[in-house]
N, CA, C and O atoms as a GROMACS GRO file, in nm:
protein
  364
    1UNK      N    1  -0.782  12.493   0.872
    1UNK     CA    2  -0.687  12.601   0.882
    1UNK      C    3  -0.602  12.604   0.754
    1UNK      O    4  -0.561  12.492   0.723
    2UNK      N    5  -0.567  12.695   0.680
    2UNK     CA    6  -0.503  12.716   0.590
    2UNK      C    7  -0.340  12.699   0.561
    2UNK      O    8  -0.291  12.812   0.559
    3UNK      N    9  -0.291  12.650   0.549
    3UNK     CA   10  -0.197  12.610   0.554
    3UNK      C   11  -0.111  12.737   0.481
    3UNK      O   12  -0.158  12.797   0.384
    4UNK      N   13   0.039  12.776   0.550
    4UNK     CA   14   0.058  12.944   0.524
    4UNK      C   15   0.190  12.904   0.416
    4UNK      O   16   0.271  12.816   0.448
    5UNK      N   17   0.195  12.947   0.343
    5UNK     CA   18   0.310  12.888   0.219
    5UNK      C   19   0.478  13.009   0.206
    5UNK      O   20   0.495  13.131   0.209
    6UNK      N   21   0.550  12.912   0.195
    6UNK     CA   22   0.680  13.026   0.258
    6UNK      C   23   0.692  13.024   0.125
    6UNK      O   24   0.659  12.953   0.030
    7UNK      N   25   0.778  13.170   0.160
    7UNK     CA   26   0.833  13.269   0.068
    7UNK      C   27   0.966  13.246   0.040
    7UNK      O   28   1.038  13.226   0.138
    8UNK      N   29   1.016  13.243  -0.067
    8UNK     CA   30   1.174  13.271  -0.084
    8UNK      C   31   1.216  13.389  -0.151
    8UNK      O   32   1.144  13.449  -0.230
    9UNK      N   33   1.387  13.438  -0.105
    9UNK     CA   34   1.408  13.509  -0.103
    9UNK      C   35   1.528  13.511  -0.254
    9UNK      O   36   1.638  13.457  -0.265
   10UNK      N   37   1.444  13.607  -0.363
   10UNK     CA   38   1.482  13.645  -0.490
   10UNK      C   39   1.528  13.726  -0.493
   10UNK      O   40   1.487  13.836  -0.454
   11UNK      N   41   1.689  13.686  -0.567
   11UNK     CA   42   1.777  13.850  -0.579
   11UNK      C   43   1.766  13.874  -0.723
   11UNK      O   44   1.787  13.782  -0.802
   12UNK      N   45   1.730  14.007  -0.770
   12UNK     CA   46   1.734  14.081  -0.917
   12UNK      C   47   1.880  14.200  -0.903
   12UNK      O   48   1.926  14.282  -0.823
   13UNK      N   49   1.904  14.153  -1.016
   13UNK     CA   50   2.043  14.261  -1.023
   13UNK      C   51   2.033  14.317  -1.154
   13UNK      O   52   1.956  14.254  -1.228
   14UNK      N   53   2.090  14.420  -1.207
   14UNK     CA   54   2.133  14.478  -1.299
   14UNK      C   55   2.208  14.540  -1.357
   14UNK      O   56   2.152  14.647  -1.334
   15UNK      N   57   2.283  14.563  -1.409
   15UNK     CA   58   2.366  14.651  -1.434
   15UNK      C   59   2.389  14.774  -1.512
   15UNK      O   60   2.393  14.755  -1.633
   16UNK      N   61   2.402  14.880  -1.478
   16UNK     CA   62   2.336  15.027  -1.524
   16UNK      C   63   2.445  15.145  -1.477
   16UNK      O   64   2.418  15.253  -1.529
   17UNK      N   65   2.559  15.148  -1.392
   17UNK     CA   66   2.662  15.262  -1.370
   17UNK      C   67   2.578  15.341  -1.399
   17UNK      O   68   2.504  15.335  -1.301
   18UNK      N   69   2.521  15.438  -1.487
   18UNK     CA   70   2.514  15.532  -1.537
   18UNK      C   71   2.380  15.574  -1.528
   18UNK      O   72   2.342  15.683  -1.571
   19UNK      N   73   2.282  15.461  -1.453
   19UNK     CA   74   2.121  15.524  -1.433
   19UNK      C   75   2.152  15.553  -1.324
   19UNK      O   76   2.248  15.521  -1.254
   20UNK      N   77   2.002  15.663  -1.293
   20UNK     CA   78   1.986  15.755  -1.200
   20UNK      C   79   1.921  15.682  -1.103
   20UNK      O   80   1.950  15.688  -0.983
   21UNK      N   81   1.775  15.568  -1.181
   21UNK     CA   82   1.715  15.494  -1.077
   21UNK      C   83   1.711  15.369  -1.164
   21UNK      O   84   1.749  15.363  -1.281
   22UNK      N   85   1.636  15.225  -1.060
   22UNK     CA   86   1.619  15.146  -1.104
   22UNK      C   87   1.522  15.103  -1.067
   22UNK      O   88   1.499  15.137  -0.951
   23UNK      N   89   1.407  15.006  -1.135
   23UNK     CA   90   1.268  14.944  -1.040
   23UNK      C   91   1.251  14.842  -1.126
   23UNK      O   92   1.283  14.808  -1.240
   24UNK      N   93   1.186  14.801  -1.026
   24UNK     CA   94   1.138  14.597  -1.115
   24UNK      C   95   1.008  14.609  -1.074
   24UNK      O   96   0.977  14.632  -0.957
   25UNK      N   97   0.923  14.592  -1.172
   25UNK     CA   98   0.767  14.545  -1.141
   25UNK      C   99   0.761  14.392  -1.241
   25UNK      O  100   0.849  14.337  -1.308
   26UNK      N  101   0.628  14.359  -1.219
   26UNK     CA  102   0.583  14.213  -1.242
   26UNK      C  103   0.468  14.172  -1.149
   26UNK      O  104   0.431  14.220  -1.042
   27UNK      N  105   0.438  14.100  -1.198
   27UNK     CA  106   0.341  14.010  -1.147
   27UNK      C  107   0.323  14.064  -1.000
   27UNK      O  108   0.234  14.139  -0.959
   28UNK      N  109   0.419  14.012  -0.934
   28UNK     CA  110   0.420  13.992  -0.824
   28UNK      C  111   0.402  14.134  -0.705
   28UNK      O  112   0.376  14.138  -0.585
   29UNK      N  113   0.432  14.235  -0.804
   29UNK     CA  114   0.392  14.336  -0.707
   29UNK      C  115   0.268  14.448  -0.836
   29UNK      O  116   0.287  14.569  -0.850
   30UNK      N  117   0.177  14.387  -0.895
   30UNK     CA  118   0.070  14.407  -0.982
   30UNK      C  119   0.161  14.554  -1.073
   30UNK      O  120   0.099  14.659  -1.091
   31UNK      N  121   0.266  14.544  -1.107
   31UNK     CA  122   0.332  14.604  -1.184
   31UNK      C  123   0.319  14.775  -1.151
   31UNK      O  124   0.296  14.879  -1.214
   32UNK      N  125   0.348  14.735  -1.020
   32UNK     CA  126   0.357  14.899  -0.946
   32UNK      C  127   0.560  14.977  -0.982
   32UNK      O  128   0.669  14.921  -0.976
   33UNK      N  129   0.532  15.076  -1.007
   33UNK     CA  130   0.650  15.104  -1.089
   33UNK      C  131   0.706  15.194  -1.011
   33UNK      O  132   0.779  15.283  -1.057
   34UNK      N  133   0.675  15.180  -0.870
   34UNK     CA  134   0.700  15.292  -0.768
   34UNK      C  135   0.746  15.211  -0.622
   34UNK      O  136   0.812  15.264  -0.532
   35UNK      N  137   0.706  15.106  -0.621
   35UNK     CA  138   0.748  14.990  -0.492
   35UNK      C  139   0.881  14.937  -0.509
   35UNK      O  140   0.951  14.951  -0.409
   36UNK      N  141   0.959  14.855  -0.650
   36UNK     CA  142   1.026  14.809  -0.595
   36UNK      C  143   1.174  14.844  -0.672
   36UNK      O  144   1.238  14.797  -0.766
   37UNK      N  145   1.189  14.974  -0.561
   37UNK     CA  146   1.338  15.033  -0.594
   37UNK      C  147   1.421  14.940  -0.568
   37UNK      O  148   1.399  14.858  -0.478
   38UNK      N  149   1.585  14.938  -0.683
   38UNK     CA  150   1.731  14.848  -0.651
   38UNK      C  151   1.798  14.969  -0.568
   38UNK      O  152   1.771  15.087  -0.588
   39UNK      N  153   1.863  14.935  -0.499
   39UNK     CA  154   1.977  15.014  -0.430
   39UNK      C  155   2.062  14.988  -0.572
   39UNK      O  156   2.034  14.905  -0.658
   40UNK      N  157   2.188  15.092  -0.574
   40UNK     CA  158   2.324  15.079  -0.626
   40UNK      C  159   2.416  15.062  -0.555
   40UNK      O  160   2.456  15.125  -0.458
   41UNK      N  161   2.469  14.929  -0.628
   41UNK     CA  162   2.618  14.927  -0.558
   41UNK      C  163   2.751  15.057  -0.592
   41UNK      O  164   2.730  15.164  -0.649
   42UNK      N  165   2.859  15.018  -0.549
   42UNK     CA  166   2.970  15.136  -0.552
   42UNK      C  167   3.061  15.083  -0.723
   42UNK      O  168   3.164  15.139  -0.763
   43UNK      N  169   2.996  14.978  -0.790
   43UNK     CA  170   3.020  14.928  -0.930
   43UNK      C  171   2.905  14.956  -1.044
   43UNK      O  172   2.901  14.917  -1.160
   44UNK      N  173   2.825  15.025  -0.981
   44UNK     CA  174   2.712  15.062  -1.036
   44UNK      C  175   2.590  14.913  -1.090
   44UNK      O  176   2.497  14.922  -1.170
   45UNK      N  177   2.614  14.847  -1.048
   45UNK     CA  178   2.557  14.706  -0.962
   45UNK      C  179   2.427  14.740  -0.945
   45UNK      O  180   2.447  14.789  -0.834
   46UNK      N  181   2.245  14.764  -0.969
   46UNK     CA  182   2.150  14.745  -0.866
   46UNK      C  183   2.133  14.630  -0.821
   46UNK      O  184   2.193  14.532  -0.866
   47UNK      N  185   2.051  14.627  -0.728
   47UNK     CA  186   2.006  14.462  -0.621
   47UNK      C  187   1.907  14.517  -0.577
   47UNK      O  188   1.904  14.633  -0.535
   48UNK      N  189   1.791  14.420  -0.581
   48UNK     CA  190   1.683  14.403  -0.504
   48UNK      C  191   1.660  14.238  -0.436
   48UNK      O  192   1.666  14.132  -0.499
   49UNK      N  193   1.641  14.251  -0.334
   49UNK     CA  194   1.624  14.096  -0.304
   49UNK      C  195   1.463  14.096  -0.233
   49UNK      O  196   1.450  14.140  -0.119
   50UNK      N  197   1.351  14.046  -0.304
   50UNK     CA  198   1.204  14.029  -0.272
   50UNK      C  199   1.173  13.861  -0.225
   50UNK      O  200   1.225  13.753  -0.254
   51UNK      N  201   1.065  13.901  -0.141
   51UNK     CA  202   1.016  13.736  -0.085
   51UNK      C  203   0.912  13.702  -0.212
   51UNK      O  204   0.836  13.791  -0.250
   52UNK      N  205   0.912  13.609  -0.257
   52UNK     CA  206   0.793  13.577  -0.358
   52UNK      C  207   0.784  13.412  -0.283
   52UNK      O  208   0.867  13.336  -0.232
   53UNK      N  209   0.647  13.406  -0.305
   53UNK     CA  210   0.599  13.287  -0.320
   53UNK      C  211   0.643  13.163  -0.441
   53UNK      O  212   0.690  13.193  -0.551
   54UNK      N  213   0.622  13.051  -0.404
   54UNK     CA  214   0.682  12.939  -0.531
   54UNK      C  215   0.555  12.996  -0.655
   54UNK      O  216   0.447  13.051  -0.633
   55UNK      N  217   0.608  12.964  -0.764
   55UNK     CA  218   0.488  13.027  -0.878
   55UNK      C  219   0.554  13.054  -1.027
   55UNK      O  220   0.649  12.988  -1.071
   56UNK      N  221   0.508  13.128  -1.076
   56UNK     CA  222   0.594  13.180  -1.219
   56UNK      C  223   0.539  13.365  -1.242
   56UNK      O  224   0.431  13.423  -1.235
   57UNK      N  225   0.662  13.401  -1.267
   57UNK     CA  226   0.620  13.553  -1.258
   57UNK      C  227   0.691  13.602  -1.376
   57UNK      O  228   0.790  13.543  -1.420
   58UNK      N  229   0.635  13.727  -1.439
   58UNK     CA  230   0.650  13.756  -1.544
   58UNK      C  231   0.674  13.918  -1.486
   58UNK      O  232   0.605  13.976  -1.402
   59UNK      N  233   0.828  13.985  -1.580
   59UNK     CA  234   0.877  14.082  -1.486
   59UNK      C  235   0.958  14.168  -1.571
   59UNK      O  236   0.987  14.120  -1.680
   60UNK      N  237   1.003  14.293  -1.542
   60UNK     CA  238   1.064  14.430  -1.567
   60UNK      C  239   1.173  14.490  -1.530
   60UNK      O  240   1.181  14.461  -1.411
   61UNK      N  241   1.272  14.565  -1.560
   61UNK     CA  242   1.276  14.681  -1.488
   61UNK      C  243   1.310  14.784  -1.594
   61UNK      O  244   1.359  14.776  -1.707
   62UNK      N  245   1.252  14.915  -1.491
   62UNK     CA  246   1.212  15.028  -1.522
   62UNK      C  247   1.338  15.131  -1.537
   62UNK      O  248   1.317  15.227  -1.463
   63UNK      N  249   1.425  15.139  -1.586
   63UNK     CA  250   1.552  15.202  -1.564
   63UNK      C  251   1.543  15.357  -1.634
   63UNK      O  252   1.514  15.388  -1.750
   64UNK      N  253   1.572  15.430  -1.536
   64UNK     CA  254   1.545  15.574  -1.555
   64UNK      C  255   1.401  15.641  -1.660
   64UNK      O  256   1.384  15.749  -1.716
   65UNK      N  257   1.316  15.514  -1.649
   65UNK     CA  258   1.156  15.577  -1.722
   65UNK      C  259   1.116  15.482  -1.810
   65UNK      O  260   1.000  15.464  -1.848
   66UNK      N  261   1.260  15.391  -1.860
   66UNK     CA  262   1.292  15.293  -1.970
   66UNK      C  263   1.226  15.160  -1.923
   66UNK      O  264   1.271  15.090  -1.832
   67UNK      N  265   1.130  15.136  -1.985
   67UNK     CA  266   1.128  14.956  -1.975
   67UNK      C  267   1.250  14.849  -2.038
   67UNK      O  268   1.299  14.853  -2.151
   68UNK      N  269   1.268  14.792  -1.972
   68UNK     CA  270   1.446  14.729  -1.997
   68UNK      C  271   1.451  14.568  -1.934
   68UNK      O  272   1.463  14.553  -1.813
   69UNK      N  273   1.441  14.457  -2.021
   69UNK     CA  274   1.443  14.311  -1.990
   69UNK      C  275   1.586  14.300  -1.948
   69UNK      O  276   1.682  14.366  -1.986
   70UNK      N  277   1.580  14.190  -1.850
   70UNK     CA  278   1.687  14.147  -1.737
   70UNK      C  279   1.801  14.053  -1.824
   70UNK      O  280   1.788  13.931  -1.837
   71UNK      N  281   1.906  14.123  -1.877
   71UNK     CA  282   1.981  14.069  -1.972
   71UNK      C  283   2.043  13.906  -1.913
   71UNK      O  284   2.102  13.820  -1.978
   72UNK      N  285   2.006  13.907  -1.776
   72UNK     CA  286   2.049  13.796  -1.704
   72UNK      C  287   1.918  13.631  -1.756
   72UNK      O  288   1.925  13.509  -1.759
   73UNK      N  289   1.843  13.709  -1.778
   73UNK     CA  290   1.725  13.616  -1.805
   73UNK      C  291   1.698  13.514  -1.913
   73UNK      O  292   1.710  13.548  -2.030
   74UNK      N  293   1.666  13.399  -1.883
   74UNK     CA  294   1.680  13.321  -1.953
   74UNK      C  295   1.576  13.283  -2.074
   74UNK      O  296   1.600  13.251  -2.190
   75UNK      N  297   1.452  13.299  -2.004
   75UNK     CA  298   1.314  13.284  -2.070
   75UNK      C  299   1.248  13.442  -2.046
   75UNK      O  300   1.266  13.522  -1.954
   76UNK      N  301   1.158  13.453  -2.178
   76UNK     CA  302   1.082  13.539  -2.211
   76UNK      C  303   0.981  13.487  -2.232
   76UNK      O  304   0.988  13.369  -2.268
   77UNK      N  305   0.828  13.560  -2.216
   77UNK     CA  306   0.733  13.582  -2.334
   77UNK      C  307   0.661  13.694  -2.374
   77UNK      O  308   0.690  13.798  -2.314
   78UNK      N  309   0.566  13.702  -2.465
   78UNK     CA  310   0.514  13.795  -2.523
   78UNK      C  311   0.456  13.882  -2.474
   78UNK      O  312   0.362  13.823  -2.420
   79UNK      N  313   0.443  14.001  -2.448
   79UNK     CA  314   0.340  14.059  -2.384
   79UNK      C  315   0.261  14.150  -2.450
   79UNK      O  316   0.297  14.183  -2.563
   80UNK      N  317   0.165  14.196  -2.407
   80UNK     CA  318   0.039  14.288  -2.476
   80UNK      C  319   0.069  14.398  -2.573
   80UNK      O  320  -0.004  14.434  -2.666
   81UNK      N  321   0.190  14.448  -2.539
   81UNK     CA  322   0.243  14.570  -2.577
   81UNK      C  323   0.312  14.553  -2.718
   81UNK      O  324   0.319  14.645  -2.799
   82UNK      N  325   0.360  14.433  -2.737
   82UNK     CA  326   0.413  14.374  -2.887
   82UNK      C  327   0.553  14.399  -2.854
   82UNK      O  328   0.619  14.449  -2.945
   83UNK      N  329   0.637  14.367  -2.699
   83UNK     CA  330   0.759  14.317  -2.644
   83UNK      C  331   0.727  14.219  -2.579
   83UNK      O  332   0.624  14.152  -2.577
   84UNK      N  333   0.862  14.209  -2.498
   84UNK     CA  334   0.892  14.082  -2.452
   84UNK      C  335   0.851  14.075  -2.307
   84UNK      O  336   0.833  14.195  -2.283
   85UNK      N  337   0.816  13.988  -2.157
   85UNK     CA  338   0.849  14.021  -2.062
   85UNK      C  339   0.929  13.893  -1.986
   85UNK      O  340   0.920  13.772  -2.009
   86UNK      N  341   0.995  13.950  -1.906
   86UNK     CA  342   1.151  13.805  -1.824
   86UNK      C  343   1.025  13.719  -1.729
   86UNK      O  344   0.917  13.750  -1.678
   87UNK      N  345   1.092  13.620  -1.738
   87UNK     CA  346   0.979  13.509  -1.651
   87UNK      C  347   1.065  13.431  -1.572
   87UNK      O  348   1.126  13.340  -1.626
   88UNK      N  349   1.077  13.449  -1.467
   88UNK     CA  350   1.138  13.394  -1.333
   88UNK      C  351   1.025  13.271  -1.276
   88UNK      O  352   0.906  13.282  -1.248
   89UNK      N  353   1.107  13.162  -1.272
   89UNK     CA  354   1.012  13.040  -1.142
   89UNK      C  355   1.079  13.054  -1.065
   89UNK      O  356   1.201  13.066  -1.056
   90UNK      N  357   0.952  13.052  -0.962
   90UNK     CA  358   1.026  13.005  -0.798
   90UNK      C  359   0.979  12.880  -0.786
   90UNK      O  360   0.880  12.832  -0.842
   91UNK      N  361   1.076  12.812  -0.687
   91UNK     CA  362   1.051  12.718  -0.684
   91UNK      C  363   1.010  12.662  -0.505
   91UNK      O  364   0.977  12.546  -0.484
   0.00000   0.00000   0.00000
């Protein structure tokens, strides 16, 4: 029997007042740019909080059409495009 592996629960925030929308793709959701909307807070604050598995994920967000690295982020690497992408471990 497979043994079923828990998920933890990852908060992404950003900060943007002034965008219209916000989305995070990566790895983890095969860089669908349409799944994972932030709500806004009333500080203009987004939040998303996703279950990911323990792993290493390499990630985005999409701010009003804009590809835009998570100024919160600590590590980067290179990606195909000749930018950068944010790399989150779970642990």
């Amino acid at each position: 029997m497979a043994e079923k592996i828990a998920t933890k629960a990852v908060q992404f925030r950003y900060e943007a007042p002034e965008a219209g929308s916000v989305f995070i793709a990566g790895d983890f959701n095969n860089w669908d740019t349409h799944v994972g909307e932030l709500k806004k807070d009333k500080v203009g604050v987004w939040k998303a909080s996703l279950k990911l598995k323990p792993g290493r994920y390499e990630y985005k967000f999409l701010v009003d059409g804009e590809w835009r690295n998570d100024p919160s982020c600590r590590q980067c690497t290179q990606n195909r495009f000749g930018s950068q992408n944010c790399v989150i471990e779970v642990k």
